[in-house]
C-alpha positions in Angstrom: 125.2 58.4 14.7 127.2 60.1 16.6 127.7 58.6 20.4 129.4 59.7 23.1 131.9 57.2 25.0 130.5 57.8 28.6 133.8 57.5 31.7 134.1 55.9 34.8 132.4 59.4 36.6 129.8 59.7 34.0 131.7 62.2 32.0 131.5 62.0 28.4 135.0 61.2 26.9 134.5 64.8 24.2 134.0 67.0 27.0 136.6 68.4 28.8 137.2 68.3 32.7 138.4 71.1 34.2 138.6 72.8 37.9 136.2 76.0 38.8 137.3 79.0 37.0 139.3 81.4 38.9 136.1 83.9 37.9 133.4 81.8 39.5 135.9 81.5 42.6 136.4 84.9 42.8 132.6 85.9 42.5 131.8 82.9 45.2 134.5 85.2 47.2 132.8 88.2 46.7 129.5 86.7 47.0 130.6 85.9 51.0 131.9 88.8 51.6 128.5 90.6 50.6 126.5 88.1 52.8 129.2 88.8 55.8 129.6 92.6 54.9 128.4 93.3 58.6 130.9 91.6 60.4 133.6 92.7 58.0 132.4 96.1 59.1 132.8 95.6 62.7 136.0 93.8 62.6 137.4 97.3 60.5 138.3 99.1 63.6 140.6 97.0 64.7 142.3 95.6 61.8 142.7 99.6 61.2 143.9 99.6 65.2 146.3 96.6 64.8 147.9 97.9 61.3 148.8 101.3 63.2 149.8 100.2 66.5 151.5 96.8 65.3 153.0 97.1 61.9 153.5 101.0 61.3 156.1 100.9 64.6 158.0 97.9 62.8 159.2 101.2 60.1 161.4 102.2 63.8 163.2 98.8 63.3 165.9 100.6 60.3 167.1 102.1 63.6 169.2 98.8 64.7 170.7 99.2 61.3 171.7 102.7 62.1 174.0 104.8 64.2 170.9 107.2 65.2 171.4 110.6 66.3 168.3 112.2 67.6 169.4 115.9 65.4 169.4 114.3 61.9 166.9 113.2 59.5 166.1 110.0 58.0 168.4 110.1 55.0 171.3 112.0 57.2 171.5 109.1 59.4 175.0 106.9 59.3 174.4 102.9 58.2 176.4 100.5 60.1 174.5 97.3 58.8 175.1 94.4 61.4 177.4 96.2 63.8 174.8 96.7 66.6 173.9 93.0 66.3 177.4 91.9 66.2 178.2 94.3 69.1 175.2 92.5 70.7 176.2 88.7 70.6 179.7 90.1 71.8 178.4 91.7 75.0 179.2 88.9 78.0 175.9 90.9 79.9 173.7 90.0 77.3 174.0 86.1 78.0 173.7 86.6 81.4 170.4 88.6 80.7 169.1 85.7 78.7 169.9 83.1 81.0 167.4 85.4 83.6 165.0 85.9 80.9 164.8 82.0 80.1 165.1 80.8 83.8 162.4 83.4 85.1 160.1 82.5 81.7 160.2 78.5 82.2 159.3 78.8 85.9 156.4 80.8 84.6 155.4 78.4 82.0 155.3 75.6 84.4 153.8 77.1 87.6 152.1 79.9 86.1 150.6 77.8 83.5 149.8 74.4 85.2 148.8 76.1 88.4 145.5 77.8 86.8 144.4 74.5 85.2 144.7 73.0 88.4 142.6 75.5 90.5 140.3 75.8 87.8 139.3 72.2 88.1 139.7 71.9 91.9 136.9 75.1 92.0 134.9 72.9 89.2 134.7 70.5 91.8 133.3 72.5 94.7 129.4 72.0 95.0 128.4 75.4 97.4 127.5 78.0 95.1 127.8 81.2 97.3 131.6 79.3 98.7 132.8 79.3 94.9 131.8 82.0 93.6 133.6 83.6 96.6 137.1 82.1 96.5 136.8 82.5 92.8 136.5 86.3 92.9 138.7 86.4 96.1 141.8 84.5 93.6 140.9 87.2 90.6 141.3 90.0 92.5 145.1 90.5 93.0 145.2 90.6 89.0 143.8 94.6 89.7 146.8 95.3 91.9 149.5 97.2 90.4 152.7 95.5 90.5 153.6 98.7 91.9 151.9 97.9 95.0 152.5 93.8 95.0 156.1 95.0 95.3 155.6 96.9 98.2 153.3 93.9 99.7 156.7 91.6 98.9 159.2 93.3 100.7 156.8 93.6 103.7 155.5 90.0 103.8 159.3 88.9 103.7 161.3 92.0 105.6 163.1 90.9 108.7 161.7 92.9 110.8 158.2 91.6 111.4 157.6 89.8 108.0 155.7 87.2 108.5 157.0 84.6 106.2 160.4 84.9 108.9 158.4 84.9 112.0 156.2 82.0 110.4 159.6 80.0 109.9 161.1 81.2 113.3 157.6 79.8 115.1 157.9 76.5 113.5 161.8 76.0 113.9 162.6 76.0 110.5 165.0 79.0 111.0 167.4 80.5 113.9 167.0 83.8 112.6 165.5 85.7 109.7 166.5 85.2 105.7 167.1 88.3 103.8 165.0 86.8 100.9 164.9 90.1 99.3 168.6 90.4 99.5 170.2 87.0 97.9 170.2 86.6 94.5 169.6 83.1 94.0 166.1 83.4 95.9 165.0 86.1 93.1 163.8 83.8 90.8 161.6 81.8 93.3 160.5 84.7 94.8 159.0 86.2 91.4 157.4 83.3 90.6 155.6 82.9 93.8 154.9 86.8 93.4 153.3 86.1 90.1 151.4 83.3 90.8 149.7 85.0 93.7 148.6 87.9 91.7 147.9 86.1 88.3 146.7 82.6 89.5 143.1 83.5 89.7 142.3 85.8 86.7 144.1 82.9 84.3 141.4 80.2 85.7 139.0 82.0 84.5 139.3 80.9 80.6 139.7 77.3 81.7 136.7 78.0 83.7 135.0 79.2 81.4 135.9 76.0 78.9 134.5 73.8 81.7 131.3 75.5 81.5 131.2 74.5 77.6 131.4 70.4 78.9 127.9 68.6 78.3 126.5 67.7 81.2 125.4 64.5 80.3 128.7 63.0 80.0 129.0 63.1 83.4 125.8 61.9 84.3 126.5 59.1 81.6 130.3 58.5 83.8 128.1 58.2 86.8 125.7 55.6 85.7 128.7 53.9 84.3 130.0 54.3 88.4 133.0 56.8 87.4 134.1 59.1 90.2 134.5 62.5 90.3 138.5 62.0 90.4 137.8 59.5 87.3 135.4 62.5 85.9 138.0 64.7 86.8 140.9 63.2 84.3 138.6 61.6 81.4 135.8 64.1 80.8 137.3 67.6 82.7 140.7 68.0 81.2 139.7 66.4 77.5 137.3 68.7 77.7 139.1 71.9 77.6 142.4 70.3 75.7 142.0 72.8 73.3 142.1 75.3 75.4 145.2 74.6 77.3 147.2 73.7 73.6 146.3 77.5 72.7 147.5 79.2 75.8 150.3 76.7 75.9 151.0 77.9 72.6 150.7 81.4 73.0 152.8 81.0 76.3 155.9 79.4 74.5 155.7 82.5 72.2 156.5 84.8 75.1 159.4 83.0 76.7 161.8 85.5 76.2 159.5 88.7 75.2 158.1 88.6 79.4 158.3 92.1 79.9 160.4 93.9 83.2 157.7 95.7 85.2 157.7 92.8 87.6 161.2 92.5 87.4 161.6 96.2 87.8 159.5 96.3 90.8 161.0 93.4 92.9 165.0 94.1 91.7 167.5 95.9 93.9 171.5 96.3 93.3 172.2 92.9 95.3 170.4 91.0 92.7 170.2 92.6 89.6 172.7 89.8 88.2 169.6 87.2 88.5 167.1 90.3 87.6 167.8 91.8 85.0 166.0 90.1 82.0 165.9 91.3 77.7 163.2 94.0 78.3 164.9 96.0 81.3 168.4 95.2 79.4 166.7 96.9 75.8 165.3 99.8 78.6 168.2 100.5 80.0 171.0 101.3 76.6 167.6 102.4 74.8 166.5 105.3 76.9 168.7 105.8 79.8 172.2 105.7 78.5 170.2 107.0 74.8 171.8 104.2 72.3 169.0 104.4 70.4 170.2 102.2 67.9 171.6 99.5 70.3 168.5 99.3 71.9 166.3 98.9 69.3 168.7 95.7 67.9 167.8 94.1 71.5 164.1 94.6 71.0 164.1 93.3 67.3 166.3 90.1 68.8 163.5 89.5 71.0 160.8 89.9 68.7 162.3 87.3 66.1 162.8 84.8 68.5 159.3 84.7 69.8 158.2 84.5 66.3 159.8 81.7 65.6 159.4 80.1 69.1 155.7 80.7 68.6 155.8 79.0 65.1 157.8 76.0 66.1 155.4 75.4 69.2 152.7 75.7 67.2 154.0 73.6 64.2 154.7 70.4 67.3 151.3 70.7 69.1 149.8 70.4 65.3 151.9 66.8 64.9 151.2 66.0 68.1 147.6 67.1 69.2 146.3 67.8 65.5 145.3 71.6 67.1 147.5 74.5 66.3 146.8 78.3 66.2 147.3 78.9 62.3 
């Protein structure tokens, strides 16, 4: 009689144990796809969208290994392998434009980024409906103005001749006479910062908002039955509450220190600070288009994509250690 020797698992000792088939995976795979093929549909559009406007421009990158001339082809074009990168790290300017880009970015990432979170749980707090709901759209709305027009509001609100934040300092005694803000160098920075957090400050508490309104209520009923209050609310139910949210923009932030764009910039710089206002972006702009090295240019754009890249990835691979949340 022939009897089979059972194992620990139940498995009989003659039959072989071995993982799913690669063909039942792949039909399980196929099988979600077919019960999802609607939202695969919809999401189409933009993969399509993304691949065109995010990976097809990545073909202009061959330029940094080129000398480019506008009149030839492709193929006629003159290789010069590392030269624009070495030309690059050689260039005394471009470390002084990093330092801008890395000063301006870090104030950003603190006060822009904590600021939000902060407002966005003082406005949690408020209790009068119709008084909320109007600060918070009175905070969002400077996000609308163009920086074109924030610029002009900047040099007004801090001019000499009538700017308020002068006559404000003059009426206290803080000052004898009025600061050229707009004028010294070193005040660029601080100025920007204050610039950006007036316009941006509202529109980036929404999210967090937003991630408040996701709390259950009934953990802060149960905190006041347990006699928590609201500043106790505030720091164990409030800010847990939307952690994840903050490690994700946090993230995403770190990813951008040195890719932060020059309208801004561009908009509050003059000649008598350009050495603490010129950042990557406006550097790239300026041998790119004005003084045409195409090739130069480009090698200053693909420096500042890599390094966010990899800034995003090693941000992202710490908060995973440390919060257990990460992006990817």
């Amino acid at each position: 009689m022939d009897v089979k020797a059972l194992t620990e698992n139940g498995v009989t000792a003659n039959e072989s144990v071995t993982p799913n088939p690669p063909a039942k995976r792949n039909s399980g795979f196929w099988k979600s796809v077919l019960q999802q093929k609607y939202l695969y549909l919809m999401s189409l559009p933009f993969v399509i969208w993304v691949f065109v406007f995010s990976y097809v421009p990545l073909w202009g990158w061959l330029m940094a290994f080129q000398n480019y001339k506008p009149k030839k082809s492709f193929t006629e074009q003159k290789w010069v392998g590392l030269d624009n990168f070495k030309e690059l790290f050689h260039d005394e300017r471009f470390y002084l434009v990093l330092r801008n880009t890395l000063a301006m970015s870090i104030l950003g990432l603190i006060f822009g980024f904590v600021v939000p979170i902060l407002f966005a749980v003082m406005l949690n707090e408020l209790r009068g409906n119709v008084f909320k709901r109007t600060v918070q759209t009175v905070s969002y709305l400077p996000h609308f103005v163009s920086w074109v027009v924030v610029g002009g509001i900047v040099y007004k609100t801090l001019s000499i001749d009538g700017g308020i934040v002068n006559d404000l300092l003059i009426w206290l005694n803080v000052i004898d006479e009025p600061i050229q803000f707009m004028a010294k160098a070193k005040m660029f920075w601080g100025v920007l910062t204050v610039a950006d957090l007036w316009k941006e400050t509202g529109w980036n508490a929404i999210i967090y908002l937003a991630a408040i309104t996701g709390i259950d209520k009934e953990l802060y009923e149960a905190a006041k039955v347990d006699g928590a209050g609201r500043i106790k609310q505030m720091f164990n139910i409030t800010l847990p509450g939307i952690r994840t949210t903050i490690t994700v923009l946090l993230i995403m932030s770190i990813g951008h220190l040195v890719g932060i764009g020059f309208e801004k910039q561009f908009q509050l710089s003059n000649n008598m600070v350009t050495d603490y206002s010129e950042v990557l972006d406006m550097y790239a702009l300026k041998y790119g288009i004005q003084i045409a090295r195409f090739s130069y240019g480009t090698a200053i754009s693909m420096f500042t994509s890599v390094v966010s890249v990899i800034l995003l990835l090693i941000a992202n691979g710490v908060m995973k250690k440390v919060t257990k949340e990460s992006i990817m």
